[in-house]
N, CA, C and O of each residue as an XYZ file, in Angstrom:
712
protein
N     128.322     79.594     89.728
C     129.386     80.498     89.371
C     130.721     79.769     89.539
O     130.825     78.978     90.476
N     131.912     80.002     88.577
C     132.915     78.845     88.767
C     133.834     80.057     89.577
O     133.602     81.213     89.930
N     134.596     79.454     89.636
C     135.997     80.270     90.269
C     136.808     80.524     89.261
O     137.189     79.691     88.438
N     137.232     82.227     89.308
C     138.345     83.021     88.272
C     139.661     82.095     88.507
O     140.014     81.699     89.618
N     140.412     81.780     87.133
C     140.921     81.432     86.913
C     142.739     81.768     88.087
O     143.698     80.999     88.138
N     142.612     82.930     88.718
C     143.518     83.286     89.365
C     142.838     82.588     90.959
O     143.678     82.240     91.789
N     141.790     82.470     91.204
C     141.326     82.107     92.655
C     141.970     80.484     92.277
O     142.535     79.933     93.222
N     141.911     79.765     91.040
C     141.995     78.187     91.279
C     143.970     78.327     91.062
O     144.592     77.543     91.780
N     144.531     78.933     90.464
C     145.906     79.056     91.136
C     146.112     78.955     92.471
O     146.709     78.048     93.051
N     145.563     79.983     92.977
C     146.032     80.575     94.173
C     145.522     78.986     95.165
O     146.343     78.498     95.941
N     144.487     78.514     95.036
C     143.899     77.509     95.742
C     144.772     76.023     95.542
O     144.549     75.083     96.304
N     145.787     75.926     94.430
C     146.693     75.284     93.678
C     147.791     75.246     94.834
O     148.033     74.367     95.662
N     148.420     76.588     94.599
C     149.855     76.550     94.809
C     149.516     76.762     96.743
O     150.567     76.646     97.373
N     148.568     76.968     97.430
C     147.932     76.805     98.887
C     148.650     75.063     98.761
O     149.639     74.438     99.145
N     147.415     74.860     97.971
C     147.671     73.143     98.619
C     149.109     72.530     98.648
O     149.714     71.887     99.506
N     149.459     72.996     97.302
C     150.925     72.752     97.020
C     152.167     73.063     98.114
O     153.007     72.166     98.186
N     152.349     74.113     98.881
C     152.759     74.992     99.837
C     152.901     74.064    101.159
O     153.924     73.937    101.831
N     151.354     73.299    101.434
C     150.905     72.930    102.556
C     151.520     71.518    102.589
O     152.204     71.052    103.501
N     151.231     71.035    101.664
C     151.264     68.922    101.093
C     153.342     69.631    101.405
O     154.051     69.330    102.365
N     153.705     70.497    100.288
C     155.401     69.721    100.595
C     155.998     70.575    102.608
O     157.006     70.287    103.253
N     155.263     71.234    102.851
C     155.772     71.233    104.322
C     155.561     70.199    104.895
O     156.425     69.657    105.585
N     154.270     69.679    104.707
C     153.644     68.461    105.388
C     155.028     67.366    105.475
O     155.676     67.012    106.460
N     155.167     67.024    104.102
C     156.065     66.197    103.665
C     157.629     66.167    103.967
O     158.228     65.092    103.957
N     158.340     67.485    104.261
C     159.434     67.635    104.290
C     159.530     68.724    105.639
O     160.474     68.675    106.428
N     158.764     69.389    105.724
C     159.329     69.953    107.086
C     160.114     69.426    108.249
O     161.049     70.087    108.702
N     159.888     68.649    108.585
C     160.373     68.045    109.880
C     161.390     67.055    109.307
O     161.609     65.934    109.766
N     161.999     67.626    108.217
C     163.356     66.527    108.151
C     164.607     67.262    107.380
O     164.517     68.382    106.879
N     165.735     66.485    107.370
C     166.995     67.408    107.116
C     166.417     68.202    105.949
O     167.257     69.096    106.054
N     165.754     68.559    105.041
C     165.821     68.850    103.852
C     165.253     70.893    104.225
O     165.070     71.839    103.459
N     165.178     70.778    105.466
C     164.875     72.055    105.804
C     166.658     72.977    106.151
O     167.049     74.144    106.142
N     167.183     71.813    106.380
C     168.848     72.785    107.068
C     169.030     72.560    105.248
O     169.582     73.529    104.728
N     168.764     71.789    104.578
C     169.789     71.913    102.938
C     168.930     72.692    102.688
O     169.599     73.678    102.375
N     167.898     72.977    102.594
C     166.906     74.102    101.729
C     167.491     75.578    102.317
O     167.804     76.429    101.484
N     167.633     75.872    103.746
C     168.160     77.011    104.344
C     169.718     77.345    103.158
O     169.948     78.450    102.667
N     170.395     76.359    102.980
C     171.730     76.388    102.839
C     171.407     76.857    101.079
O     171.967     77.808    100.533
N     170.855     76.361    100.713
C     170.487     76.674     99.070
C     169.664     78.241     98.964
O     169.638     79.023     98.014
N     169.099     78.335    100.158
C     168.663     79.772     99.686
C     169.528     80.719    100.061
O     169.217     81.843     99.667
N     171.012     80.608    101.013
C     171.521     81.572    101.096
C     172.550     81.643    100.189
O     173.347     82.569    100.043
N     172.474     80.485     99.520
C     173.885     79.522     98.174
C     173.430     80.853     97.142
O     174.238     81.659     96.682
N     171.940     80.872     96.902
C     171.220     81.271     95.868
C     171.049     82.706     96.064
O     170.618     83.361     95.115
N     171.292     83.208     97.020
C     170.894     85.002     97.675
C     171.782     86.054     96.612
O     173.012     86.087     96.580
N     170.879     86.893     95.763
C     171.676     87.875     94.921
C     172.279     86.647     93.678
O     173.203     86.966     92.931
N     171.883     85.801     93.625
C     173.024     85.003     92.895
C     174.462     84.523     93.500
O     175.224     83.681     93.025
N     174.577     85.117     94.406
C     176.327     85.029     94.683
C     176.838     83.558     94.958
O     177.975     83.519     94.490
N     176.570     82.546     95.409
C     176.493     81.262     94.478
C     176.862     81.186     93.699
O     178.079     81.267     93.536
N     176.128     81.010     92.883
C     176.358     80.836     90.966
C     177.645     81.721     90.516
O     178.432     81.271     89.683
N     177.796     82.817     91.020
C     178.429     83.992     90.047
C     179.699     83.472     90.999
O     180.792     83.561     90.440
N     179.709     82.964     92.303
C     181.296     82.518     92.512
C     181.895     81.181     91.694
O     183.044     80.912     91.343
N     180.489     80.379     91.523
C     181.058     78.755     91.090
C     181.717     79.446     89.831
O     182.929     79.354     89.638
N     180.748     80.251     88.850
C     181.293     80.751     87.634
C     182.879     81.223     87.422
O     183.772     80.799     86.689
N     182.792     82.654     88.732
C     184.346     82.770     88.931
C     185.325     81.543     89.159
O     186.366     81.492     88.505
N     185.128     80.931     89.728
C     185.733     79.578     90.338
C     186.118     78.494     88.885
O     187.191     77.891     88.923
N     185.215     78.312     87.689
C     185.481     77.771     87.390
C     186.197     78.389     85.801
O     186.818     77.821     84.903
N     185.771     79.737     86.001
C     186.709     80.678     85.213
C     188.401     80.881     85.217
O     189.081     80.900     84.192
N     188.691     80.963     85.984
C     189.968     80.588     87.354
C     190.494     79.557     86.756
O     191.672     79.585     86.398
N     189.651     78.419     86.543
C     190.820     76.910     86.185
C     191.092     76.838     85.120
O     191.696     75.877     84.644
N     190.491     78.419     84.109
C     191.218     78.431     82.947
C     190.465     77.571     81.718
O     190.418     78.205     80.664
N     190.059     76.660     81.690
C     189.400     75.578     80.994
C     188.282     76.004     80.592
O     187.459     75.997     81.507
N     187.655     76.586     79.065
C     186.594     76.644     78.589
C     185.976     78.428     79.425
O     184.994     78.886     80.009
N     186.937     78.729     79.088
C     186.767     80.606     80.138
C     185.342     81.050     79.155
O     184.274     81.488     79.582
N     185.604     80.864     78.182
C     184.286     81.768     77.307
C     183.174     81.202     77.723
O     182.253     82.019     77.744
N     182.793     79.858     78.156
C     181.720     79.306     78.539
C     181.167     79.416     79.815
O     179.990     79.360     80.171
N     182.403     79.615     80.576
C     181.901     80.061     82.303
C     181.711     81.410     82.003
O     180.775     81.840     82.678
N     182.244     82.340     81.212
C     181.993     83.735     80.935
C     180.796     84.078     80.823
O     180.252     84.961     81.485
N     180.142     83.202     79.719
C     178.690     83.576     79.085
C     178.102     82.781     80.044
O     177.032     83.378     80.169
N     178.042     81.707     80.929
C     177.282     80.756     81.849
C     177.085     82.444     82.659
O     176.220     83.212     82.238
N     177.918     82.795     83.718
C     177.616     83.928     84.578
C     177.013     84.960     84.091
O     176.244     85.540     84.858
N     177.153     85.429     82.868
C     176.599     86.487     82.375
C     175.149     85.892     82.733
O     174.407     86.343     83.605
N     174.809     84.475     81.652
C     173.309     84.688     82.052
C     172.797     84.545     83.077
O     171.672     85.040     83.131
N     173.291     83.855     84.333
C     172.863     84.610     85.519
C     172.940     85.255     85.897
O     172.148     85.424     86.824
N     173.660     86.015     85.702
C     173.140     87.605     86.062
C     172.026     88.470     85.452
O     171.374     89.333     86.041
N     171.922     88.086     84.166
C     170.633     89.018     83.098
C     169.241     88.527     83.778
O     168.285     89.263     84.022
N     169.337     86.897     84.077
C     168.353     86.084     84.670
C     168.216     86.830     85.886
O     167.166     87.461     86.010
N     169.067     86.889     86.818
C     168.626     87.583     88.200
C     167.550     88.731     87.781
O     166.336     88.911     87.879
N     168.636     89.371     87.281
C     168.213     90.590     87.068
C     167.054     90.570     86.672
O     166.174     91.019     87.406
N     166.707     89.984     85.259
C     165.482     89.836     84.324
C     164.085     89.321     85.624
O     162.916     89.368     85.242
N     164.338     88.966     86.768
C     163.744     88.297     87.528
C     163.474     89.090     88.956
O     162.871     88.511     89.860
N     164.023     90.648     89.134
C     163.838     91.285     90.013
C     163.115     92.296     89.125
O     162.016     92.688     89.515
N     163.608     92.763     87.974
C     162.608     93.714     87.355
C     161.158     93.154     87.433
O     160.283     93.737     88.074
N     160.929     91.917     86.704
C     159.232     91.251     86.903
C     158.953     91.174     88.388
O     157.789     91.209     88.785
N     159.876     91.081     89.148
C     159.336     91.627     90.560
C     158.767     92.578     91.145
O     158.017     92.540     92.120
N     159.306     93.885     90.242
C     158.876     95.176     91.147
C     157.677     95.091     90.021
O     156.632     95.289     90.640
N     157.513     94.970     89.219
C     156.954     95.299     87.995
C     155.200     94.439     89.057
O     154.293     94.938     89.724
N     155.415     93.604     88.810
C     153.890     92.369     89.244
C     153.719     92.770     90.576
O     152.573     93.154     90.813
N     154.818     92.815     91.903
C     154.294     93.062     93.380
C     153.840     91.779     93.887
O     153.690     91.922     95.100
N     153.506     90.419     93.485
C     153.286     89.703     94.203
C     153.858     89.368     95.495
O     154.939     88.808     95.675
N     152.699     89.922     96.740
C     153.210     89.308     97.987
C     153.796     87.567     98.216
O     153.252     86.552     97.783
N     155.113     87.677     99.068
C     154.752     86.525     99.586
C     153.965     85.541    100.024
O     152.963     85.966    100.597
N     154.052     84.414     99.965
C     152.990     83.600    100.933
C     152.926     83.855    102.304
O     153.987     83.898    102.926
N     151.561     84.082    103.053
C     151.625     84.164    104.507
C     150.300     83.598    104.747
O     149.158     84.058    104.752
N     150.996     82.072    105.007
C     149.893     81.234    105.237
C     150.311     80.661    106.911
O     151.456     80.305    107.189
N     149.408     80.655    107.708
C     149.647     80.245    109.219
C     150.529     79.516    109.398
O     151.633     79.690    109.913
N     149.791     78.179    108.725
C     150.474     76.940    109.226
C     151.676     76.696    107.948
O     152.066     75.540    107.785
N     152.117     77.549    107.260
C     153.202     77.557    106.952
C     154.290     78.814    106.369
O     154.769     79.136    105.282
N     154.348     79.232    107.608
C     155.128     80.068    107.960
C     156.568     80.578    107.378
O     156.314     80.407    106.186
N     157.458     80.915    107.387
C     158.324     81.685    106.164
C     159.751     81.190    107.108
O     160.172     82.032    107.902
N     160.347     80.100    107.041
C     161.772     79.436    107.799
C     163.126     80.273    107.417
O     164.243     79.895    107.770
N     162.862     81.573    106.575
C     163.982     81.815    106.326
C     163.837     83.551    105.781
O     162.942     83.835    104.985
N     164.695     84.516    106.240
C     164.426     85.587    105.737
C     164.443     86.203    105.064
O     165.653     86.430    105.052
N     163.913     87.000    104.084
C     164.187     87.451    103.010
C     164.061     89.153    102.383
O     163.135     89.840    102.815
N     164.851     89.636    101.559
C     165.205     90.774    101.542
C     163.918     91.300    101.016
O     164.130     92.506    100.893
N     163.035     91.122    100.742
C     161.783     91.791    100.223
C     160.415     90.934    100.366
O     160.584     89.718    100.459
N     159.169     91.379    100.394
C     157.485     90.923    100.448
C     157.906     90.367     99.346
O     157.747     89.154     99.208
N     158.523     91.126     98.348
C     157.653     90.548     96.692
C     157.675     88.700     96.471
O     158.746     88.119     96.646
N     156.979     88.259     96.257
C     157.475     87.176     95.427
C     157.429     86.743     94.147
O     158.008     85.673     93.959
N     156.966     87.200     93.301
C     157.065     86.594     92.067
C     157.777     87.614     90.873
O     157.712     88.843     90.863
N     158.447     86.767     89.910
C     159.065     85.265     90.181
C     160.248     85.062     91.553
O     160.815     85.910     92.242
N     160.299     83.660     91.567
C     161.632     83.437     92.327
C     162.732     83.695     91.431
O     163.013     83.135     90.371
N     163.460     84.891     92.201
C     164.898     85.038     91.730
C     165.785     83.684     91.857
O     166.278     82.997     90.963
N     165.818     83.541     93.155
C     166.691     82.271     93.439
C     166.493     81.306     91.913
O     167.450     81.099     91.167
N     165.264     80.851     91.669
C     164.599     80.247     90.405
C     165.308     80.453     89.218
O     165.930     79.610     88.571
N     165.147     81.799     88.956
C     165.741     82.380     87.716
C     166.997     81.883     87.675
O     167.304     80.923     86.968
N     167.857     82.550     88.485
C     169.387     82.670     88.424
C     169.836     81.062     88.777
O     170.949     80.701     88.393
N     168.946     80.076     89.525
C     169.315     78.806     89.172
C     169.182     77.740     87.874
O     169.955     76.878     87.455
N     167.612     78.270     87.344
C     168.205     77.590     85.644
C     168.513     78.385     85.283
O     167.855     78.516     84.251
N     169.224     79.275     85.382
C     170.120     79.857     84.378
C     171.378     79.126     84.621
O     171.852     78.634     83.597
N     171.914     78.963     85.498
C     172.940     78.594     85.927
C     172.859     76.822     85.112
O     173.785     76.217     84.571
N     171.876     76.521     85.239
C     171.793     75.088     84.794
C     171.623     75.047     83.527
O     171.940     73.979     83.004
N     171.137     76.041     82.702
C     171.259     76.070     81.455
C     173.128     76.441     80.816
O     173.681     75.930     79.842
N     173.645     77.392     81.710
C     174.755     77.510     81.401
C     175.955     76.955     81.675
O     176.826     76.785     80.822
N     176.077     76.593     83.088
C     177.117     75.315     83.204
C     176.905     74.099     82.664
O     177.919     73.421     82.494
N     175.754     73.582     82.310
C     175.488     71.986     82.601
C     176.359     72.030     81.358
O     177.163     71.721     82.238
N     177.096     72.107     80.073
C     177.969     71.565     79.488
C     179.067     71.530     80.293
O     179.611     70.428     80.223
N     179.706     72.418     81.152
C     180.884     71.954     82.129
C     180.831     71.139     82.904
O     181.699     70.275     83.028
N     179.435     71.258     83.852
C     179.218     70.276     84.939
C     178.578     68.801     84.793
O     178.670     67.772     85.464
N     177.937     69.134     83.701
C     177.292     68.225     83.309
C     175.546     68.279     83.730
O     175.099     68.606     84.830
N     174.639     67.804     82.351
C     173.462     68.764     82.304
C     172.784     67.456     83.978
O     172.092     67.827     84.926
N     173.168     66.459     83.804
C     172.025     65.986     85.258
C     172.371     66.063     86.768
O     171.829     65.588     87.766
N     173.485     66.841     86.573
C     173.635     67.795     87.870
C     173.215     68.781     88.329
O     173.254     68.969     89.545
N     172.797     69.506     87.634
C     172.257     71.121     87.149
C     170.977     70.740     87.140
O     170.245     71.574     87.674
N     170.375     69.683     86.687
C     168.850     69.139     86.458
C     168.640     68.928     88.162
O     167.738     69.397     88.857
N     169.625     68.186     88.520
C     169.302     68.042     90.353
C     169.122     69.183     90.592
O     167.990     69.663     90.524
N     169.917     69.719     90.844
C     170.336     71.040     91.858
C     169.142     72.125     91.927
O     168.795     72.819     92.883
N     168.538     72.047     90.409
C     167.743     73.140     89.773
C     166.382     72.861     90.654
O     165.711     73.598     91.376
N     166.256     71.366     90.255
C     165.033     70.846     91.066
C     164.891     70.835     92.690
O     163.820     71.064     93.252
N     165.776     70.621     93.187
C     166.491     71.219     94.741
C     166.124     72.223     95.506
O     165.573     72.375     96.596
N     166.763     73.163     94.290
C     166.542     74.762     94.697
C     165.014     74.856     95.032
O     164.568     74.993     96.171
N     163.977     74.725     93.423
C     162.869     75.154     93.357
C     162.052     74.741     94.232
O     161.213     75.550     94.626
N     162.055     72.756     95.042
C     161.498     72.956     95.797
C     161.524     73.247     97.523
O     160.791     72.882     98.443
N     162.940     74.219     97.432
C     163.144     74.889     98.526
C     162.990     75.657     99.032
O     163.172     75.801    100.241
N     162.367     76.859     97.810
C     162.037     77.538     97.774
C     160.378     77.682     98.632
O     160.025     78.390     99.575
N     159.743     76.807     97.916
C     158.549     76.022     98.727
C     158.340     75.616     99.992
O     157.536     75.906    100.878
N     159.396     74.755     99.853
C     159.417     74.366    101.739
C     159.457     75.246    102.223
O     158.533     75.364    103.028
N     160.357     76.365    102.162
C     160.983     77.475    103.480
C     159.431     78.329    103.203
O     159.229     79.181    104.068
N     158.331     78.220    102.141
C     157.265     78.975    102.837
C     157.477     80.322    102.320
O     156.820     81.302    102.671
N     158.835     80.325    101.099
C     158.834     82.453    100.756
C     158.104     82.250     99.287
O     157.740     83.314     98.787
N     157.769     80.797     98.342
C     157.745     81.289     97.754
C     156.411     80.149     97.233
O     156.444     78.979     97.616
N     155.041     80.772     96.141
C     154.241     79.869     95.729
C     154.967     79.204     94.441
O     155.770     79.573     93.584
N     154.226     77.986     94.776
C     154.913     76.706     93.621
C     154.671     77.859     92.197
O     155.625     77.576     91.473
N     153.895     78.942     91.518
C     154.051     79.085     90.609
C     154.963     80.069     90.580
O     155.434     80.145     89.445
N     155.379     80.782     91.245
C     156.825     81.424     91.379
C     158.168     80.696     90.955
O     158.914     81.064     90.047
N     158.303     79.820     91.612
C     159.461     79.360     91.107
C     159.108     78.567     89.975
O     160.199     78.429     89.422
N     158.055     77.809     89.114
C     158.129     77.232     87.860
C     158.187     78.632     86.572
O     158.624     78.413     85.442
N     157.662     80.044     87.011
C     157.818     81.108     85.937
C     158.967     81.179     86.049
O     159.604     81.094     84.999
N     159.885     81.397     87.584
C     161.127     81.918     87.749
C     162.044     81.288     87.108
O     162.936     81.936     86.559
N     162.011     79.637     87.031
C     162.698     78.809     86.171
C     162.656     79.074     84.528
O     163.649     79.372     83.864
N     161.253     78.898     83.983
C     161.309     79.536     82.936
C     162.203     80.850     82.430
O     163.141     80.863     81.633
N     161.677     81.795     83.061
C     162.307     82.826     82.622
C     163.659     83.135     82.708
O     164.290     83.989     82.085
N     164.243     81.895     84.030
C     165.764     82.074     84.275
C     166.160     81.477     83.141
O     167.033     82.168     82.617
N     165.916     80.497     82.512
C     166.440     79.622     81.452
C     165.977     80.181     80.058
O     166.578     79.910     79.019
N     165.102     80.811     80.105
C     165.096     81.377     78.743
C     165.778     82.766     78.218
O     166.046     83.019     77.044
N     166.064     83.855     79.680
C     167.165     84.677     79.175
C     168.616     83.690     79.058
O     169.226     84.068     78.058
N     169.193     82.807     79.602
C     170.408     82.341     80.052
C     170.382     81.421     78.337
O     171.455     80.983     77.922
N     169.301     81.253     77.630
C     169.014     80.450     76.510
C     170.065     81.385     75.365
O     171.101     81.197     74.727
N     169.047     82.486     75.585
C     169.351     83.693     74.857
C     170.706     84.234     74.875
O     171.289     84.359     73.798
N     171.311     84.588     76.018
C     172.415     84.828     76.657
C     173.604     84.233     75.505
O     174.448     84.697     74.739
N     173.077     82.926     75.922
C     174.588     81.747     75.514
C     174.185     81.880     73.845
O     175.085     82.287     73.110
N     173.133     81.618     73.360
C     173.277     81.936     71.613
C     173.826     83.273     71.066
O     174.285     83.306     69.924
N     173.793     84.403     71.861
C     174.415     85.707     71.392
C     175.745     85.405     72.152
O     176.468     85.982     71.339
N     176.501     85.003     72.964
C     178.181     84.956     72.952
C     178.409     84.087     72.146
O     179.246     84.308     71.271
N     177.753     82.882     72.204
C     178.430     81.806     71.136
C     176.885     80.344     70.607
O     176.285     79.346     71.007
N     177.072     81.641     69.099
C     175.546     81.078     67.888
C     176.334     79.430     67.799
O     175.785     78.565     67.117
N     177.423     79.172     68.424
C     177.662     77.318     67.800
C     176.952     77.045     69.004
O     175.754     76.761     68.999
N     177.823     77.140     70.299
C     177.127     76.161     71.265
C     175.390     76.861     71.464
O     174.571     76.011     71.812
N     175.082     77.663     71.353
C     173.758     77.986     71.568
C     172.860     77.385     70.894
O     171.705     77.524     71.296
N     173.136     76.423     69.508
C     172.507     75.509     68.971
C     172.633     74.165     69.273
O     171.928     73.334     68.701
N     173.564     73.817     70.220
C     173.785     72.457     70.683
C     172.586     72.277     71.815
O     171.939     71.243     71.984
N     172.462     73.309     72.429
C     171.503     73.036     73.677
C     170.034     72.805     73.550
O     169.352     72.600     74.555
């Protein structure tokens, strides 16, 4: 008898969970991972850099529509939350380093609302900053133990594909550049 296709996930994103604590727990990348998930909490992060870089006046319609789609992304990313119910991970030996406002996990919000953010600034900031940061986030999400590796690769998806959407309905030019 083989194993349902949801038991060899789940047996996936275990190992996955276990190998990057193994790997990174016991080193600074646990105080920057803390610092990125509270950067990332509600979005408020993103939606200040946005304000922030709305503020300097320079390219306002683009930080406009950048924040919008993190916000639709958050959002789009707490509805599939209540909607699915996936518990957190609560695995012994890797335990949950950081607290969080709800069981659910899937998708990672943090996820969402960070490629979104990377889909929508990276013409201001530039796209291989946003490519870091994005990658950062997601596997911080991991380390701190709230969230399985396939949480944050849907959460990414789906953050970047409303924030896709987002930026082609404020502006059909740049939404074809990307």
């Amino acid at each position: 008898m083989s194993a349902s296709p949801g038991t060899v996930l789940l047996r996936f994103d275990h190992s996955l969970l276990r190998s990057t604590r193994r790997a990174l727990g016991g080193t600074p990348a646990v105080s920057a991972a803390r610092g990125l998930s509270h950067f990332g909490e509600h979005a408020i992060g993103w939606i200040a850099l946005g304000a922030a870089g709305w503020l300097r006046g320079r390219d306002r319609a683009g930080w406009a529509a950048a924040v919008t789609g993190v916000v639709a992304a958050h959002g789009a990313g707490v509805v599939v939350k209540r909607v699915v119910r996936r518990v957190r991970p609560a695995l012994d030996d890797v335990p949950a380093l950081v607290a969080t406002p709800s069981t659910l996990s899937f998708p990672s919000a943090h996820s969402c609302s960070t490629a979104a953010a990377a889909v929508g600034f990276a013409p201001m900031l530039g796209r291989p900053v946003m490519v870091a940061v994005t990658g950062a986030m997601l596997v911080s999400r991991v380390l701190l133990g709230v969230h399985y590796p396939s949480d944050v690769l849907c959460g990414a998806a789906l953050g970047a594909g409303v924030a896709t959407v987002v930026r082609r309905r404020t502006n059909p030019i740049a939404g074809r550049k990307a």
